[in-house]
C-alpha positions as CSV (number, residue, x, y, z in Angstrom):
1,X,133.3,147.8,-8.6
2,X,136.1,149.4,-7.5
3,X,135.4,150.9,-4.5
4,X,133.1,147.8,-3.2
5,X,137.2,145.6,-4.4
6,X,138.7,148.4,-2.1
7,X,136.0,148.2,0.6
8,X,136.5,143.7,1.3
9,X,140.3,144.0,1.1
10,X,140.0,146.8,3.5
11,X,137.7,144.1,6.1
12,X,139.7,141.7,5.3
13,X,143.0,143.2,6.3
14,X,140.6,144.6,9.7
15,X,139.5,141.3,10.6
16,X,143.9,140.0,10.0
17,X,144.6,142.4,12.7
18,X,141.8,141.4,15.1
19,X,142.9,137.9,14.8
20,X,146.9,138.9,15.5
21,X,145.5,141.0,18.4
22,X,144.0,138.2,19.5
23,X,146.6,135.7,19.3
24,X,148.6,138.3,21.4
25,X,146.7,137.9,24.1
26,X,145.8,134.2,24.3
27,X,149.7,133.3,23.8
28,X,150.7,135.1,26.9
29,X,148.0,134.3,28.8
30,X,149.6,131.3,30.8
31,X,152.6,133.3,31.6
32,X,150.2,136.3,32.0
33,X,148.5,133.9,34.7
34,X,151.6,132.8,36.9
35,X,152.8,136.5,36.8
36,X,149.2,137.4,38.6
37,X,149.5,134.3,40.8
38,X,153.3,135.8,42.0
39,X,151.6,138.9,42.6
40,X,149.5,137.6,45.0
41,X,152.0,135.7,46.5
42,X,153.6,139.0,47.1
43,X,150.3,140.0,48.7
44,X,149.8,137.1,50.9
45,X,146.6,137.6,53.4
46,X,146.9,135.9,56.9
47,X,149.8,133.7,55.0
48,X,147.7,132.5,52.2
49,X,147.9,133.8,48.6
50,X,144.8,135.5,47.5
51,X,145.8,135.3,43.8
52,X,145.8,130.9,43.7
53,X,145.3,129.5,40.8
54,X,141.9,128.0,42.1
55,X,140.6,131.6,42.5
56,X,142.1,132.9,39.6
57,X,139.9,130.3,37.9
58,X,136.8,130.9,39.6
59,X,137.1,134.5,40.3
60,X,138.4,135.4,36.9
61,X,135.2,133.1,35.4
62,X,133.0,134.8,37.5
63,X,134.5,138.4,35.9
64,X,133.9,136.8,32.3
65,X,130.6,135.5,32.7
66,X,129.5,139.2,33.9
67,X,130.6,140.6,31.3
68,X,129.2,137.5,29.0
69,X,126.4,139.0,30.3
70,X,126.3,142.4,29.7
71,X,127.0,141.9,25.8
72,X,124.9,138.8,25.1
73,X,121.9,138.8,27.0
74,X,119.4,140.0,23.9
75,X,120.2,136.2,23.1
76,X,118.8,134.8,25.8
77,X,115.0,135.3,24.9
78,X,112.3,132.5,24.8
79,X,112.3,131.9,21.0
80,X,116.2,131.2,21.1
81,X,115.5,129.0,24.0
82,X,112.8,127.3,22.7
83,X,115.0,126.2,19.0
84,X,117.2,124.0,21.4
85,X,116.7,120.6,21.9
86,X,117.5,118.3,24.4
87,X,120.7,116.9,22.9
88,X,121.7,120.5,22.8
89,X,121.4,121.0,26.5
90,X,123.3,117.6,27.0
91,X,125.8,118.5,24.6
92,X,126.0,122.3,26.0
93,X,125.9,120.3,30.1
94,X,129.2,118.0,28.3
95,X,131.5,120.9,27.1
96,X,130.6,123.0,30.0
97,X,132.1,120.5,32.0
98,X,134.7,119.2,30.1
99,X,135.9,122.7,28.8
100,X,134.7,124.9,31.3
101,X,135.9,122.9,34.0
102,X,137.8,120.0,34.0
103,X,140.5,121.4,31.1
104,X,141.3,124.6,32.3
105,X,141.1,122.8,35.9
106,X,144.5,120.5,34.6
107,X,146.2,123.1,32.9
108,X,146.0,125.7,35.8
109,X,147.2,123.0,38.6
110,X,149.9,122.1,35.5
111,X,151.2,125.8,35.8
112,X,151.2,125.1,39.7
113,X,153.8,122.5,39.1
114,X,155.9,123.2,35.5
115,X,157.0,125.9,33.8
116,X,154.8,128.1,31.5
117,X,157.2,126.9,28.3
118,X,156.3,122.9,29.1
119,X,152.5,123.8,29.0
120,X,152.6,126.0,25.9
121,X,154.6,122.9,24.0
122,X,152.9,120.0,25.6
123,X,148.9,121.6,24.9
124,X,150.0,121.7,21.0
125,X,149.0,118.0,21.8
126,X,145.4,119.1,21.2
127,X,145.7,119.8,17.7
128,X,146.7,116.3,16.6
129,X,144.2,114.9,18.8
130,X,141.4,116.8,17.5
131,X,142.4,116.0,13.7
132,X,142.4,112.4,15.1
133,X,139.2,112.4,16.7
134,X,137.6,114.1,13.6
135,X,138.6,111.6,11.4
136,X,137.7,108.8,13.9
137,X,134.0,110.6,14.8
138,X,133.6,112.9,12.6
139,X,134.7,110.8,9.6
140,X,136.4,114.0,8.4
141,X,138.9,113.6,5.1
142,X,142.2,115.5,5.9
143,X,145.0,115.8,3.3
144,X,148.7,114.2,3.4
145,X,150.5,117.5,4.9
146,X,148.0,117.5,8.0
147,X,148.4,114.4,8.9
148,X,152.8,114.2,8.8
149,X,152.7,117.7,10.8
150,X,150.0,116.1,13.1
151,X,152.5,113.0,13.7
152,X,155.4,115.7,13.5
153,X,153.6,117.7,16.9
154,X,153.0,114.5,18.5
155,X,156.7,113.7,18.4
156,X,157.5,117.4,19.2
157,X,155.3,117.0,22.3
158,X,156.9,113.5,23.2
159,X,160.1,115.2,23.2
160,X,159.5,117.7,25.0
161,X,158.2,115.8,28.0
162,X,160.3,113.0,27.9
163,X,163.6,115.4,27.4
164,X,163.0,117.1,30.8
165,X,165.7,117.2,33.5
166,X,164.6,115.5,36.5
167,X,163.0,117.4,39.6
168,X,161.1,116.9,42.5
169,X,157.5,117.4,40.5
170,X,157.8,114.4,38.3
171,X,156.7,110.6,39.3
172,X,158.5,107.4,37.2
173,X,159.4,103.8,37.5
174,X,163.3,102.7,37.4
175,X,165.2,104.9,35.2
176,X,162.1,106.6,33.4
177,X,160.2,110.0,34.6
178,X,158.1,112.2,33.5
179,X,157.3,115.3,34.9
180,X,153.2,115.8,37.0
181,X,152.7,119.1,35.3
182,X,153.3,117.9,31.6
183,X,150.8,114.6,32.3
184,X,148.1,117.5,33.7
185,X,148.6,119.6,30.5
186,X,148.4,116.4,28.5
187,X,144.9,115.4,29.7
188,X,143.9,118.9,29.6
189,X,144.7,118.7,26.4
190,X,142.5,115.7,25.9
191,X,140.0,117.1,27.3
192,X,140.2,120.1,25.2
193,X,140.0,117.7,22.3
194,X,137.1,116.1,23.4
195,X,135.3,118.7,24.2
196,X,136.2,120.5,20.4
197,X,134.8,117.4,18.6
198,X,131.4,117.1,20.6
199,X,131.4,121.2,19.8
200,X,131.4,120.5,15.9
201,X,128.9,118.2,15.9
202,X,126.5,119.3,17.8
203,X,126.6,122.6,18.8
204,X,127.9,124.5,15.4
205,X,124.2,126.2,15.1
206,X,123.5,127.4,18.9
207,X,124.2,131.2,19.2
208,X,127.8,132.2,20.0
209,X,125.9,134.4,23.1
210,X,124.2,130.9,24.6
211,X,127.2,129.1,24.2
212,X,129.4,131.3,26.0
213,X,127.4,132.8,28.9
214,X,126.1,128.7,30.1
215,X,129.5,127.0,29.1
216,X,131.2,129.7,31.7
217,X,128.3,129.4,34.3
218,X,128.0,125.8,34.3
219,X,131.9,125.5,34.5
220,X,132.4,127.6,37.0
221,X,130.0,125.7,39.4
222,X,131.1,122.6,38.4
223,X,135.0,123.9,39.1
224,X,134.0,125.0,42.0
225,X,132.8,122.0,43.6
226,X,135.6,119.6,42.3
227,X,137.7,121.9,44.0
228,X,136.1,122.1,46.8
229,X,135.9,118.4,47.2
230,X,139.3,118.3,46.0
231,X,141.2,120.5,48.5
232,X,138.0,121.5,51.2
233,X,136.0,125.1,50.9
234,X,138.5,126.9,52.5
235,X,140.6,126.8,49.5
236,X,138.4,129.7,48.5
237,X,138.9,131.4,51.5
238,X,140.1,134.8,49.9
239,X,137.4,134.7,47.1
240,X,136.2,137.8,48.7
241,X,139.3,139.8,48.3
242,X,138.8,143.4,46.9
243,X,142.7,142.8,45.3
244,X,141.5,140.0,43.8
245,X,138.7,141.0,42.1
246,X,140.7,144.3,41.1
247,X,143.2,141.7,39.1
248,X,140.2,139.6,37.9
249,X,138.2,141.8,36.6
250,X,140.8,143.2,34.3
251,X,142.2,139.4,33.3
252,X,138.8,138.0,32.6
253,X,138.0,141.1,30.7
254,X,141.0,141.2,28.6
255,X,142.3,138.0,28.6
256,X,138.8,135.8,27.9
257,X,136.1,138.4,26.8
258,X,138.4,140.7,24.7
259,X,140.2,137.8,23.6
260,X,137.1,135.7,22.9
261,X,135.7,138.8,20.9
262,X,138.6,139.8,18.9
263,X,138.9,136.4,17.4
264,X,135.4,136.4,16.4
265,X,135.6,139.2,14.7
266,X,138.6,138.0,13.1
267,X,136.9,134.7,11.9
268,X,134.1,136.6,10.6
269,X,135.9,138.9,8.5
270,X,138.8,136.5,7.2
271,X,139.2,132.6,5.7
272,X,139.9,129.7,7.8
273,X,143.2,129.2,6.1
274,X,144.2,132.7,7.5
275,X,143.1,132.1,10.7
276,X,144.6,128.6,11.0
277,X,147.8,130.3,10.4
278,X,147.3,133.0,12.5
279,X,146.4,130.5,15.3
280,X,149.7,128.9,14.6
281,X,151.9,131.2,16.2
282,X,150.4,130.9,19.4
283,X,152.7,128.7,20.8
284,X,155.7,131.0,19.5
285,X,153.7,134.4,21.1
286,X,153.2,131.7,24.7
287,X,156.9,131.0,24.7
288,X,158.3,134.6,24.1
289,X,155.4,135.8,26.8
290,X,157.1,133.3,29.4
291,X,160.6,135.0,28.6
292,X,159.1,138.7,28.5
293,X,157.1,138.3,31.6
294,X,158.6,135.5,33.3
295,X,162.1,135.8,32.7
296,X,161.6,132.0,31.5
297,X,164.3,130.9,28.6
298,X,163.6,127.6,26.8
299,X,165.5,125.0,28.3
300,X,167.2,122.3,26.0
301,X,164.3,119.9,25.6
302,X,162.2,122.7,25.1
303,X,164.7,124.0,22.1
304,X,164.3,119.9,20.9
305,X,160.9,119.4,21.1
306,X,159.7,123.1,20.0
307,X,161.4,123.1,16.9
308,X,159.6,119.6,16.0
309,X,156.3,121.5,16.5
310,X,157.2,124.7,14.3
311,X,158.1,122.5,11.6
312,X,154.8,120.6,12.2
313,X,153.1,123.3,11.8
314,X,154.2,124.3,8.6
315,X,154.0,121.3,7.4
316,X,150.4,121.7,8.3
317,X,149.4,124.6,6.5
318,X,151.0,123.0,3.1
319,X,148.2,121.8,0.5
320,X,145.4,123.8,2.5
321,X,142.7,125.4,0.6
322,X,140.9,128.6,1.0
323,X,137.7,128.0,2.8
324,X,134.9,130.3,4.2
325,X,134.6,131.4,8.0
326,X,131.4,129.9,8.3
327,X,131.0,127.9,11.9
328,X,135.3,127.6,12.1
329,X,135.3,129.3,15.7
330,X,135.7,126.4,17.4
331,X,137.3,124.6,15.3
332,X,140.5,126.6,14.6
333,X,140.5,127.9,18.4
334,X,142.5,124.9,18.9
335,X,145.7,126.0,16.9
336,X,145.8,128.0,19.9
337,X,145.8,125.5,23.1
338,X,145.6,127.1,26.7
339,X,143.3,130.8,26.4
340,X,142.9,131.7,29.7
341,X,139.7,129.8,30.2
């Protein structure tokens, strides 16, 4: 009895680390993202950068997906297949787009246009819109303490974009402005949102290996041709850059599959409660990432509005009980906000 005590504390405290490891890298990975984008800039081929944020996208999706691949394929067999319905495929076509695509679409043309700090803060709007929606859809019962620190992030968020010294990126009417960057991180946020709740309830029993490989194929077609419509084909000009592909292999490998596969693990071996808290500190890891790798201090709305959102989520974690793992991936991923992809 001892030694099987001994032998769970030992995978729980395994699966604690693979979740900090985890939160590690999907904090930094917006400013991990601009950094790569300066790189390129640095690197410029016939004057244009081969690092954009479109490519980084669809190059970097393209790495994932490979290696998607390479570790789920035994899940792709006929009898898998043939358990899906047709309002899985829908559902699986829906996030694909909306979380494949169209959110990571706004929050990488957001970190075109804002600092890393305003989209760490302004995507803990998903949170509070999720516990919304699954209340509203879901018809989920949450306690007092979620909803004040849900209310408490939305205020933090408000803050924070409404708090912002006026530049050149930001569009208003008379004397009020708000910055282009923090409305793209808001909607990806939305879209994040939306895309979490249509997750929960439909797709909770579909294999984590079918999930992941079509979600990331789908949305990397669909990116692509938004974009392409968006800003012409010759926005991917460079796609075929050997640096590129150097830096993309190593950021979809670390920051989305190794990410992805930490947290997992993680789940698996630890409560939700633990891993809601864990995904918590996200933002704090994001905003230390921008200053580390960036050279990005919080500015004085950021101070405002950021210390609204710690507090919210403590107040968050208060009166929570200690539940299973069981289908909570993506669920609490969205403690977490922007992961790469």
């Amino acid at each position: 009895m001892t030694r099987l005590k001994k032998s769970h504390h030992i995978y729980t405290y395994t699966g604690q680390i693979y979740l900090w490891l985890a939160i590690l890298i999907f904090g930094s990975s917006s400013a991990v993202t601009r950094k790569l984008t300066e790189i390129g800039a640095q690197h410029a081929i016939a004057g244009y950068n081969p690092i954009s944020f479109c490519n980084v996208l669809f190059v970097g999706n393209l790495c994932a997906l490979m290696v998607f691949i390479a570790i789920y394929w035994r899940q792709w067999n006929k009898a898998a297949l043939k358990q899906l319905s047709k309002k899985d495929w829908f559902s699986l076509i829906a996030i694909a787009i909306v979380s494949g695509a169209l959110a990571p679409g706004l929050i990488f043309q957001a970190l075109a246009l804002t600092n890393v700090n305003n989209v760490v803060l302004v995507g803990r709007l998903e949170p509070p819109l999720t516990l919304a929606l699954s209340v509203w859809i879901l018809r989920e019962r949450v306690n007092f303490w979620e909803i004040v620190g849900a209310i408490a992030a939305f205020i933090g968020v408000l803050l924070t974009i409404l708090l912002q010294p006026p530049n050149n990126a930001m569009m208003g009417m008379g004397n009020f402005h708000i910055g282009v960057g923090e409305l793209l991180t808001a909607a990806g946020a939305i879209a994040g949102a939306v895309s979490t709740i249509i997750g929960k309830r439909q797709l909770s029993h579909i294999p984590l290996g079918i999930y992941s490989i079509f979600r990331t194929a789908v949305g990397t077609v669909v990116f692509f041709f938004i974009a392409s419509g968006l800003y012409g084909t010759h926005h991917f000009m460079d796609v075929f850059s050997p640096f590129l592909w150097k830096w993309m292999f190593l950021y979809g490998t670390v920051i989305v599959v190794l990410g992805q596969s930490l947290w997992i693990k993680g789940l698996r071996a630890s409560t939700v409660s633990a891993a809601s808290l864990t995904g918590s500190f996200a933002p704090i890891v994001g905003i230390l990432a921008a200053y580390l790798i960036l050279g990005e201090p919080p500015t004085q709305a950021q101070y405002v509005g950021g210390s609204l959102i710690l507090v919210s989520i403590f107040l968050s974690q208060l009166g929570k009980k200690p539940q299973s793992s069981d289908k909570t991936a993506m669920t609490v991923e969205t403690k977490m906000g922007f992961k790469g992809m």
